[in-house]
DOBA-41259 format. One line per field, with one value per residue (C-alpha): residue number from 1; residue in one letter; z, x, y. Coordinates in steps of 0.02 Angstrom, whole numbers. Example, Ala and Ser with C-alpha at 12.3 -4.5 7.8 and 13.67 -1.06 7.14 Angstrom:
2
seq c(1 2)
type c(A S)
z c(390 357)
x c(615 684)
y c(-225 -53)
END
This chain:
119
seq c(1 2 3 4 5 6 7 8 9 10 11 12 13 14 15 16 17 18 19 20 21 22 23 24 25 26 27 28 29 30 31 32 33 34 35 36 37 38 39 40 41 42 43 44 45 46 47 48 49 50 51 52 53 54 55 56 57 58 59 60 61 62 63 64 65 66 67 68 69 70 71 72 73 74 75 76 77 78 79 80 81 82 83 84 85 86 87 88 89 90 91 92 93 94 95 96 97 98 99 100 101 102 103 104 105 106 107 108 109 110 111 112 113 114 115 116 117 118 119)
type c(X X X X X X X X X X X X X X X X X X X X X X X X X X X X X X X X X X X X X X X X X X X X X X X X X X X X X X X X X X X X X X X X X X X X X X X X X X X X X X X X X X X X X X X X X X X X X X X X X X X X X X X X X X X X X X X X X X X X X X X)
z c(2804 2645 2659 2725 2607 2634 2692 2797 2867 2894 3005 3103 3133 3176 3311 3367 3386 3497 3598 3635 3628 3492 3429 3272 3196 3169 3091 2941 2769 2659 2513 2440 2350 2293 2266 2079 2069 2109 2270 2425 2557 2733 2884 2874 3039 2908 2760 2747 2806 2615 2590 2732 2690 2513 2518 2704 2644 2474 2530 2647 2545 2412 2546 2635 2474 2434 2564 2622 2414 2445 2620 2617 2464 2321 2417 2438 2249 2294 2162 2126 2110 2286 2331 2241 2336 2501 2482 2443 2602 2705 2611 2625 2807 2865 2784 2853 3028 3026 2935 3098 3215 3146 3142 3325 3352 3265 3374 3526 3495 3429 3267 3133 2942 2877 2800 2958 3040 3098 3239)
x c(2458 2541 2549 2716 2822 2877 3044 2975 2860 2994 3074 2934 2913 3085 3063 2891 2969 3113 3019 2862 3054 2980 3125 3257 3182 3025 3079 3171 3124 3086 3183 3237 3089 3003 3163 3139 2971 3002 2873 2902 2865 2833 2944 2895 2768 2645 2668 2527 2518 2535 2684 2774 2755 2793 2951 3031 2969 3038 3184 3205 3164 3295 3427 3396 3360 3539 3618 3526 3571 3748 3778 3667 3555 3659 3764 3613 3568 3386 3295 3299 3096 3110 3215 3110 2943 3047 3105 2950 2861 2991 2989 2784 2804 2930 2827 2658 2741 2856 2659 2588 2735 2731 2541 2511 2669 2585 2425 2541 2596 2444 2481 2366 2403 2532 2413 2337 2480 2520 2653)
y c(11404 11333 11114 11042 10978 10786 10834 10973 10826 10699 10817 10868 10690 10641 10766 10705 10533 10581 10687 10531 10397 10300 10200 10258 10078 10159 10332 10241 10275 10098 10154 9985 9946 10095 10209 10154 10196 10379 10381 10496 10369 10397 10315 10146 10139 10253 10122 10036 9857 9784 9903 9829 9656 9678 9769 9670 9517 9513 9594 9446 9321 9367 9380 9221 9116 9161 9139 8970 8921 8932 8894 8722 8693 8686 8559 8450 8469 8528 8572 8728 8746 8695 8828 8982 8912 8910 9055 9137 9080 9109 9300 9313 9235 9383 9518 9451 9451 9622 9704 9663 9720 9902 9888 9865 9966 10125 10083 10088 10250 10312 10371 10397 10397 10485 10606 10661 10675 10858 10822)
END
């Protein structure tokens, strides 16, 4: 039998999830970060646990940095140093915490890698 494709795979998986009601949430493809580097990436419960925090928590961090610059730092004239390393941790803190969500979520539906996975 000739390998799946990805897309072939995504599919099979998308049914696999409705089928065992494991929610849309974890069937989502991270696309914001690695679109640019031209990877095929799995839903985002396969990513591994570096992927996740990388790509949520920087996507975080940039969005809440802005907003929290305009909506309250810039009109206390905090540094904006101050603001970068805030930002940052608050990035690292959300990717750290969402890694381990889809980690014990995967182990809750007991999948394996995205490799190994067959459907």
């Amino acid at each position: 039998m000739a390998p799946l494709t990805h897309e072939q795979k995504i599919t099979i998986f998308k049914a696999y999830a409705q089928e065992k009601k494991i929610p849309r949430a974890f069937t989502s493809i991270p696309t914001v970060m690695f679109i640019s580097l031209g990877q095929q990436m799995p839903p985002i419960i396969f990513c591994k646990p570096w992927q996740i925090a990388l790509s949520l928590g920087v996507n975080f961090a940039v969005g809440w940095g802005l907003a929290m610059h305009f909506m309250s730092w810039q009109r206390k004239n905090m540094p904006i140093s101050l603001q970068v390393s805030a930002a940052i941790m608050a990035g690292a803190l959300f990717g750290f915490s969402m890694a381990i969500y889809y980690k014990t979520q995967k182990k809750k539906y007991g999948l394996t890698t995205w490799e190994e996975f067959k459907g």
